[in-house]
PQR file with spaces between the fields and no chain letter, atoms N, CA, C, O and H, PARSE charges and radii, in Angstrom:
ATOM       1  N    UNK     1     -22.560    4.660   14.561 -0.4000 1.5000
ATOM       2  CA   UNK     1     -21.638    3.698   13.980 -0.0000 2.0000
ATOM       3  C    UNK     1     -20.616    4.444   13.113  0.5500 1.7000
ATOM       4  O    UNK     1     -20.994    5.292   12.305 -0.5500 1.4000
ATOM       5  N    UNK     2     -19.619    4.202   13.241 -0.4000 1.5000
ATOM       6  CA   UNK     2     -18.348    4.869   12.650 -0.0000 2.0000
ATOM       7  C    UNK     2     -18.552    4.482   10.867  0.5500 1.7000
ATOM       8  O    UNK     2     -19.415    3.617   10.716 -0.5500 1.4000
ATOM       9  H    UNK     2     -19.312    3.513   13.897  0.4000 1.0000
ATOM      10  N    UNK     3     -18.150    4.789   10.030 -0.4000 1.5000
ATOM      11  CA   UNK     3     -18.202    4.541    8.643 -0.0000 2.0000
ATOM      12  C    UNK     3     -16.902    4.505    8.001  0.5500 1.7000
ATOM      13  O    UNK     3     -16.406    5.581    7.667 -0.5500 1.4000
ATOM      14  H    UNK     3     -17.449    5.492   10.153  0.4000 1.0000
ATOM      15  N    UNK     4     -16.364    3.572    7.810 -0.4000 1.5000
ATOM      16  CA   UNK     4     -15.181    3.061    7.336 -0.0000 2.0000
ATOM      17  C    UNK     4     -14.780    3.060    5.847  0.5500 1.7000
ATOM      18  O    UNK     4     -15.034    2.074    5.156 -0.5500 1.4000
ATOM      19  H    UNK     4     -16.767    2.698    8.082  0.4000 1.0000
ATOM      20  N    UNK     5     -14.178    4.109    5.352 -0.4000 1.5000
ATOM      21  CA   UNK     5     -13.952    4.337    4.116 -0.0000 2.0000
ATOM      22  C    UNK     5     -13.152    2.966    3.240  0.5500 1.7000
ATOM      23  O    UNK     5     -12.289    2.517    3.994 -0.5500 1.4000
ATOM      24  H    UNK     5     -13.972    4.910    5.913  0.4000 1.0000
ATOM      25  N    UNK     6     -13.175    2.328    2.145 -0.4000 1.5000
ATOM      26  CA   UNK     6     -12.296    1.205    1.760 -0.0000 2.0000
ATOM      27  C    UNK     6     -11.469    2.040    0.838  0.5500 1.7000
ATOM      28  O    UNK     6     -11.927    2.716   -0.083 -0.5500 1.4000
ATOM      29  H    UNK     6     -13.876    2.692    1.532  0.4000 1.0000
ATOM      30  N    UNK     7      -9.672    1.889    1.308 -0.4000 1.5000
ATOM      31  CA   UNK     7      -8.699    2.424    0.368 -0.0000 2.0000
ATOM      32  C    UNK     7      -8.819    1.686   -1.078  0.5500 1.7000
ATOM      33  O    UNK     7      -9.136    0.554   -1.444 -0.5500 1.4000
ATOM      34  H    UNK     7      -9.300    1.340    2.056  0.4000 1.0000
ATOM      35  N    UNK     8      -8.342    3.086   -1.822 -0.4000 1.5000
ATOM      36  CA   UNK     8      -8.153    2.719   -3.476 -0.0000 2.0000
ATOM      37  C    UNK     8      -6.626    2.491   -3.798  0.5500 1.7000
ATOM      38  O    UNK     8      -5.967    3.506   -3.570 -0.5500 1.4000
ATOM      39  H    UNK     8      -8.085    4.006   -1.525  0.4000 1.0000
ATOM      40  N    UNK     9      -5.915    1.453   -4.254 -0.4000 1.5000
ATOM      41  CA   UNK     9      -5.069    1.127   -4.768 -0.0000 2.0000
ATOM      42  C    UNK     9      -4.891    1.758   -5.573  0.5500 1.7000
ATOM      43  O    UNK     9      -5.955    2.013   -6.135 -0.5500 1.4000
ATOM      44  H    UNK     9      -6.451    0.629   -4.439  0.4000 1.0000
ATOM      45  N    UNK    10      -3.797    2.376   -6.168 -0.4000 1.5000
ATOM      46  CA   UNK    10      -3.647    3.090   -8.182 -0.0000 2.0000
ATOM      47  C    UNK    10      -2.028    2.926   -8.011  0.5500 1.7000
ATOM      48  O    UNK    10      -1.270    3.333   -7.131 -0.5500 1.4000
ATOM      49  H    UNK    10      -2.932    2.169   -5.711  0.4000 1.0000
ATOM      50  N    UNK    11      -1.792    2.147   -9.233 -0.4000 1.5000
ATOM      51  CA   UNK    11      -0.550    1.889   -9.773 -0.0000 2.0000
ATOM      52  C    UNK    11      -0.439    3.514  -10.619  0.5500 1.7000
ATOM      53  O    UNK    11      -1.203    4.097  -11.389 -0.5500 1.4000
ATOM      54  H    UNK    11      -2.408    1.816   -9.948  0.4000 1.0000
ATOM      55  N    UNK    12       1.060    3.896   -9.965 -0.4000 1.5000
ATOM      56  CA   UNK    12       1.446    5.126  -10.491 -0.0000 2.0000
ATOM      57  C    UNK    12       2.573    5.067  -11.415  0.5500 1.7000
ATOM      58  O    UNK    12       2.534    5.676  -12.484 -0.5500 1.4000
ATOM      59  H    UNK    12       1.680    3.422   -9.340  0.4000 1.0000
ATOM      60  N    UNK    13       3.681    4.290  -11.021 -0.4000 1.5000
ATOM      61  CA   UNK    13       4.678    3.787  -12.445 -0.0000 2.0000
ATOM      62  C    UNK    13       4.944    2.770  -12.059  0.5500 1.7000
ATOM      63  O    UNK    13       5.011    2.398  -10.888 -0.5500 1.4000
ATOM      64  H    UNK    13       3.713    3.795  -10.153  0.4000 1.0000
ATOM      65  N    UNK    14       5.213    1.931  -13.443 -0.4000 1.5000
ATOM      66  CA   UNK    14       6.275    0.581  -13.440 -0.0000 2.0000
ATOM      67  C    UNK    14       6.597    0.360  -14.599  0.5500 1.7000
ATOM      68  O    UNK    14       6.041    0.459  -15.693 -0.5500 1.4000
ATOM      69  H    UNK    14       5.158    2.234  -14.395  0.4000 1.0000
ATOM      70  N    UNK    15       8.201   -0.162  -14.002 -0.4000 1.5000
ATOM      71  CA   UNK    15       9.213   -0.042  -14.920 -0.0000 2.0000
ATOM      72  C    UNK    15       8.843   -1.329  -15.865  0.5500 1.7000
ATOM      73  O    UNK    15       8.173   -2.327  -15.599 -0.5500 1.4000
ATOM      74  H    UNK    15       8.652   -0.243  -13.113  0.4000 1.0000
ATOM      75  N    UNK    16       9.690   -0.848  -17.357 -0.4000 1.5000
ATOM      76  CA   UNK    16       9.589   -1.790  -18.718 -0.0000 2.0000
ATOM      77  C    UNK    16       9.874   -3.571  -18.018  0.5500 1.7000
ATOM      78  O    UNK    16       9.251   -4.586  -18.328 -0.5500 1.4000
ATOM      79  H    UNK    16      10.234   -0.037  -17.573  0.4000 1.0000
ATOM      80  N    UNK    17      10.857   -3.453  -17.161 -0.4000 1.5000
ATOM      81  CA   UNK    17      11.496   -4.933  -17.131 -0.0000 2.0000
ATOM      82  C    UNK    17      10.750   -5.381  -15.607  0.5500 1.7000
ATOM      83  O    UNK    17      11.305   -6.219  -14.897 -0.5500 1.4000
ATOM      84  H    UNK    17      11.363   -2.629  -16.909  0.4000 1.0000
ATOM      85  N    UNK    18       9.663   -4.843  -15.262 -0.4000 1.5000
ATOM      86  CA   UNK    18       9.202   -5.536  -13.832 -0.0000 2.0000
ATOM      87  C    UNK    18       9.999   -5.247  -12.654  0.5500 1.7000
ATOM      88  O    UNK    18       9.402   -5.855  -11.765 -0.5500 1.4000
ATOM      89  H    UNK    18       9.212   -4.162  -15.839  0.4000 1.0000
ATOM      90  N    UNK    19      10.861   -4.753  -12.205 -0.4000 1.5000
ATOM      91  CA   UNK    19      11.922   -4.721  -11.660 -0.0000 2.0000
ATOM      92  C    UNK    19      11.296   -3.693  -10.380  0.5500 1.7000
ATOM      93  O    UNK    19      11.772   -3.855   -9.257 -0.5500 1.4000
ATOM      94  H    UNK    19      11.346   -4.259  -12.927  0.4000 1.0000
ATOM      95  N    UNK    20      10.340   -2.755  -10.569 -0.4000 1.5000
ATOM      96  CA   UNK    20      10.050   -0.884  -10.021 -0.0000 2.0000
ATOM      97  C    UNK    20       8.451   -0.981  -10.030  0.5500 1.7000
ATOM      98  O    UNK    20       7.877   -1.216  -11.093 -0.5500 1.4000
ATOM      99  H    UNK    20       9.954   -2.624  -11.482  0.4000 1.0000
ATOM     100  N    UNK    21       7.987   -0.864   -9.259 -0.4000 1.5000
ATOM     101  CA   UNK    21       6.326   -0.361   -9.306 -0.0000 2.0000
ATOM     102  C    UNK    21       6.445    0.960   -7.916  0.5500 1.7000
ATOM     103  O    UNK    21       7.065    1.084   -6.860 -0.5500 1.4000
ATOM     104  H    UNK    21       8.453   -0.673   -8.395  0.4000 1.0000
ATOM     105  N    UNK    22       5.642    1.592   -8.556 -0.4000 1.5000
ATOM     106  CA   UNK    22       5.187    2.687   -7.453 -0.0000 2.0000
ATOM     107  C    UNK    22       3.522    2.973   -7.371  0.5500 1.7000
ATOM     108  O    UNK    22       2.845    3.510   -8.247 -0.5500 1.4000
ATOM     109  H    UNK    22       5.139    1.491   -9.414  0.4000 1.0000
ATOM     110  N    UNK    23       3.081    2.484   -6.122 -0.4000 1.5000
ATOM     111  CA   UNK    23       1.483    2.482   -6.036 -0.0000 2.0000
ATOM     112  C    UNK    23       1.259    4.172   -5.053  0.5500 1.7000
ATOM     113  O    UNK    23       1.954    5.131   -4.719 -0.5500 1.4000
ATOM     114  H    UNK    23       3.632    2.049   -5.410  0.4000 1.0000
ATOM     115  N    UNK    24      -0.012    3.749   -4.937 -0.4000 1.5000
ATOM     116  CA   UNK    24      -0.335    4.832   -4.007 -0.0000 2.0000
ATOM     117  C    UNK    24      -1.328    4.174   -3.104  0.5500 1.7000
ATOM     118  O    UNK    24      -1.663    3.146   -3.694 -0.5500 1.4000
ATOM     119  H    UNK    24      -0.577    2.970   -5.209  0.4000 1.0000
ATOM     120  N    UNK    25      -1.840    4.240   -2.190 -0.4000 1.5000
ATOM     121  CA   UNK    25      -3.137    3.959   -1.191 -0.0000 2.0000
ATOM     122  C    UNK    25      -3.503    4.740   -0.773  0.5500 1.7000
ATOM     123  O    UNK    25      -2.790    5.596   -0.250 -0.5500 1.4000
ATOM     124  H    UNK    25      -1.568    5.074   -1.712  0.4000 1.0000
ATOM     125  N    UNK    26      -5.067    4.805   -0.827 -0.4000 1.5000
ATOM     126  CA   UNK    26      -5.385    5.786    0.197 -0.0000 2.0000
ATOM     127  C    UNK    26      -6.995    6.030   -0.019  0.5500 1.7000
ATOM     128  O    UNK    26      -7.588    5.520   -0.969 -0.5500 1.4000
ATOM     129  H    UNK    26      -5.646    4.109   -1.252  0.4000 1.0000
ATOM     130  N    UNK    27      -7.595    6.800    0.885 -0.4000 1.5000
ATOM     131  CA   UNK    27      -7.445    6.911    2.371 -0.0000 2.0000
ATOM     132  C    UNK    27      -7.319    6.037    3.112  0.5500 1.7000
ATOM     133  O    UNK    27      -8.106    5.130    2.839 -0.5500 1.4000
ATOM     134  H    UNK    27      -7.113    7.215    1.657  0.4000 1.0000
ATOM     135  N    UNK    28      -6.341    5.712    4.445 -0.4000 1.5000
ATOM     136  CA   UNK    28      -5.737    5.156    5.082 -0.0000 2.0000
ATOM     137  C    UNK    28      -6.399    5.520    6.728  0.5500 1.7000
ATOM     138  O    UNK    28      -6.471    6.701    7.070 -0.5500 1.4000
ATOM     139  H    UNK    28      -5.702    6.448    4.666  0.4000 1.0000
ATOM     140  N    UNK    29      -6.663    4.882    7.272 -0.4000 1.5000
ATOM     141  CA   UNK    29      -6.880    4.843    8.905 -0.0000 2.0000
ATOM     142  C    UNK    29      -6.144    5.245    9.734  0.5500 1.7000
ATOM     143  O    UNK    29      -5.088    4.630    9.579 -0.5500 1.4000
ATOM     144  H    UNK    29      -6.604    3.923    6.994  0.4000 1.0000
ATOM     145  N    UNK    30      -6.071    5.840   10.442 -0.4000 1.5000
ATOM     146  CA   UNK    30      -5.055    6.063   11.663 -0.0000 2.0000
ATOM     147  C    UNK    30      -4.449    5.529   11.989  0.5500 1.7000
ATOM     148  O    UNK    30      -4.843    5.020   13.039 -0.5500 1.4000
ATOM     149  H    UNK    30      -6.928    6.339   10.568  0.4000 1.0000
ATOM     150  N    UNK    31      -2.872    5.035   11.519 -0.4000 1.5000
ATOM     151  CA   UNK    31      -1.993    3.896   12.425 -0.0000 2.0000
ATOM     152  C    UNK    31      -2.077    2.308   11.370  0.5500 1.7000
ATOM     153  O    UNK    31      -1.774    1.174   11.742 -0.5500 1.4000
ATOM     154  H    UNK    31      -2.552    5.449   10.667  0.4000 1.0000
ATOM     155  N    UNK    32      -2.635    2.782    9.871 -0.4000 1.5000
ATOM     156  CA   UNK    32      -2.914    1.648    9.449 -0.0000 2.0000
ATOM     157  C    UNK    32      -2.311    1.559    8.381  0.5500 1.7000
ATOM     158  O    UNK    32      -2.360    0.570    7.650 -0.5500 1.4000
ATOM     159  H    UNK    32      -2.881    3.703    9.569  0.4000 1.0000
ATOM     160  N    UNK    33      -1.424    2.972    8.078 -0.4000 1.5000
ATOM     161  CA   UNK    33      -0.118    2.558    7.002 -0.0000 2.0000
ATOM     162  C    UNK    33       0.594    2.250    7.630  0.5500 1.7000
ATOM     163  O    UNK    33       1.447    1.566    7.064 -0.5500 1.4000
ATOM     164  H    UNK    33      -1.384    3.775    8.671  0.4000 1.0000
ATOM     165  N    UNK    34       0.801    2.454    9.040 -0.4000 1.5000
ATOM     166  CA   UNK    34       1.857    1.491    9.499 -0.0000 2.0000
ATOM     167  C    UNK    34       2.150   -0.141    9.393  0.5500 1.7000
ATOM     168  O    UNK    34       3.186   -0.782    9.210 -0.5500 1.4000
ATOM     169  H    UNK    34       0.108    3.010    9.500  0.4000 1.0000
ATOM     170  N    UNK    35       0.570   -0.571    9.618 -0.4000 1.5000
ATOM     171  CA   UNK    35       0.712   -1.767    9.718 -0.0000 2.0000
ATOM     172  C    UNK    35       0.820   -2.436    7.983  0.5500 1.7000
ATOM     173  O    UNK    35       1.501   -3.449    7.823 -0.5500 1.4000
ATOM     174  H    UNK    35      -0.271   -0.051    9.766  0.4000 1.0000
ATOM     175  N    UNK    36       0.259   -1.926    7.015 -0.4000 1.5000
ATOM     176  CA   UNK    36       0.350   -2.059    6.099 -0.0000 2.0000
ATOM     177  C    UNK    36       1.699   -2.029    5.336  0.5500 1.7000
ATOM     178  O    UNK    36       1.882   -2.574    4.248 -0.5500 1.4000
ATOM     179  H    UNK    36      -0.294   -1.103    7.145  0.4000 1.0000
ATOM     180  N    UNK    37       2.803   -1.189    6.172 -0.4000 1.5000
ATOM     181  CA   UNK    37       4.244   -1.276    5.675 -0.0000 2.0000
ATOM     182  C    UNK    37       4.798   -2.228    6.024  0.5500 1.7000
ATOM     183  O    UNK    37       5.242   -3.077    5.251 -0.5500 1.4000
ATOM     184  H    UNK    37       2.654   -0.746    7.056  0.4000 1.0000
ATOM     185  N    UNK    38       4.890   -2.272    7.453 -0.4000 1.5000
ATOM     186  CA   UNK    38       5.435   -3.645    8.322 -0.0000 2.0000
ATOM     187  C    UNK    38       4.714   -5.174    8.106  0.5500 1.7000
ATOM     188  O    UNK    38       5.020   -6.002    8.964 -0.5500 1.4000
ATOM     189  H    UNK    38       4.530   -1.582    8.081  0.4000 1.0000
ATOM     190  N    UNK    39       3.848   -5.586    7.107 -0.4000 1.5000
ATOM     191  CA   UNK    39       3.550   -6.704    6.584 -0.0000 2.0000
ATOM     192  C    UNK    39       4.174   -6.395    5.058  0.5500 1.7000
ATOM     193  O    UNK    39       4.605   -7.394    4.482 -0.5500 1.4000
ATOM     194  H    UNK    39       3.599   -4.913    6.410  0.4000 1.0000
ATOM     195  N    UNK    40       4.266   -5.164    4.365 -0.4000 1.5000
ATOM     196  CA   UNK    40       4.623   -5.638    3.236 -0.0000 2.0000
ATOM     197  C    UNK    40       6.517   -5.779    3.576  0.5500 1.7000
ATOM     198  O    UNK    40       7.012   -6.887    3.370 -0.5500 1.4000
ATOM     199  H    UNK    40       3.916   -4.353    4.832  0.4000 1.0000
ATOM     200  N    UNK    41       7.327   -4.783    4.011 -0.4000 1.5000
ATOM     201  CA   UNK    41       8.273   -5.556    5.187 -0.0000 2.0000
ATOM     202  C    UNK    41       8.613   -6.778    5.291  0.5500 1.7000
ATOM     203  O    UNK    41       9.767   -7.194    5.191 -0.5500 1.4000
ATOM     204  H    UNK    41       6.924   -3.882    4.178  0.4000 1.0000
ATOM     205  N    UNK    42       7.630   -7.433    5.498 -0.4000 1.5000
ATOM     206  CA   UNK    42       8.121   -8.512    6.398 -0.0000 2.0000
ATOM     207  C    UNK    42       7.989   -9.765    4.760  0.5500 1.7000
ATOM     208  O    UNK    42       8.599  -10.834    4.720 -0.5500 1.4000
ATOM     209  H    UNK    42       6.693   -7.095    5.579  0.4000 1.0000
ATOM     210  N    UNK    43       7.183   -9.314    3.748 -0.4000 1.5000
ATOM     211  CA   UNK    43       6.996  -10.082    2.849 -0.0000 2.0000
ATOM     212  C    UNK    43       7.639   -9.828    1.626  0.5500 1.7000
ATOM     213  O    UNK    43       7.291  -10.388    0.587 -0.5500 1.4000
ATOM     214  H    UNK    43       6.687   -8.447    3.781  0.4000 1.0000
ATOM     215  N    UNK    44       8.708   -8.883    1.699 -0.4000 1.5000
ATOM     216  CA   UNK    44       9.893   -8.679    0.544 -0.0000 2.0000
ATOM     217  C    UNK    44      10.887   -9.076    1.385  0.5500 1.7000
ATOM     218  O    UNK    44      11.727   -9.746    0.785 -0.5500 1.4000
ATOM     219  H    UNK    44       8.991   -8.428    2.543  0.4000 1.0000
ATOM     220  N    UNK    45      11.118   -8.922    2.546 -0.4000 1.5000
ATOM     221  CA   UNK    45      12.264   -9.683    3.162 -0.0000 2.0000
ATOM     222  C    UNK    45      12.634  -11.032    3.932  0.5500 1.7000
ATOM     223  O    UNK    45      13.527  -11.385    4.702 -0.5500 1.4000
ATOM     224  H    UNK    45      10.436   -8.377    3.034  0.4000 1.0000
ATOM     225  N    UNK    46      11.001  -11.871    3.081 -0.4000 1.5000
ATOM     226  CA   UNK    46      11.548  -12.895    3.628 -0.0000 2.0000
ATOM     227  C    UNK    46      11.642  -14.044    2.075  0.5500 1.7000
ATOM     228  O    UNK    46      12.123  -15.173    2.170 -0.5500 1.4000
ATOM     229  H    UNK    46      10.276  -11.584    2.456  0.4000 1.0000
């Protein structure tokens, strides 16, 4: 059975006025920051 690591979130900066966050993720799956960009993508631009 394969063993599936669960990514850690960590907020790395954000700005005084809310405006800027910079996270990190990781470890990540093969092909699964992709999908993880293209939903967040699709949910700041709509």
């Amino acid at each position: 059975m394969i063993e599936i690591e669960k990514p850690k979130i960590e907020t790395v900066e954000i700005s005084d006025d809310a405006t800027y966050g910079k996270f990190v993720v990781e470890p990540l799956e093969r092909g699964y920051g992709t999908t993880l960009v293209n939903t967040l993508r699709r949910i700041l631009l709509s």
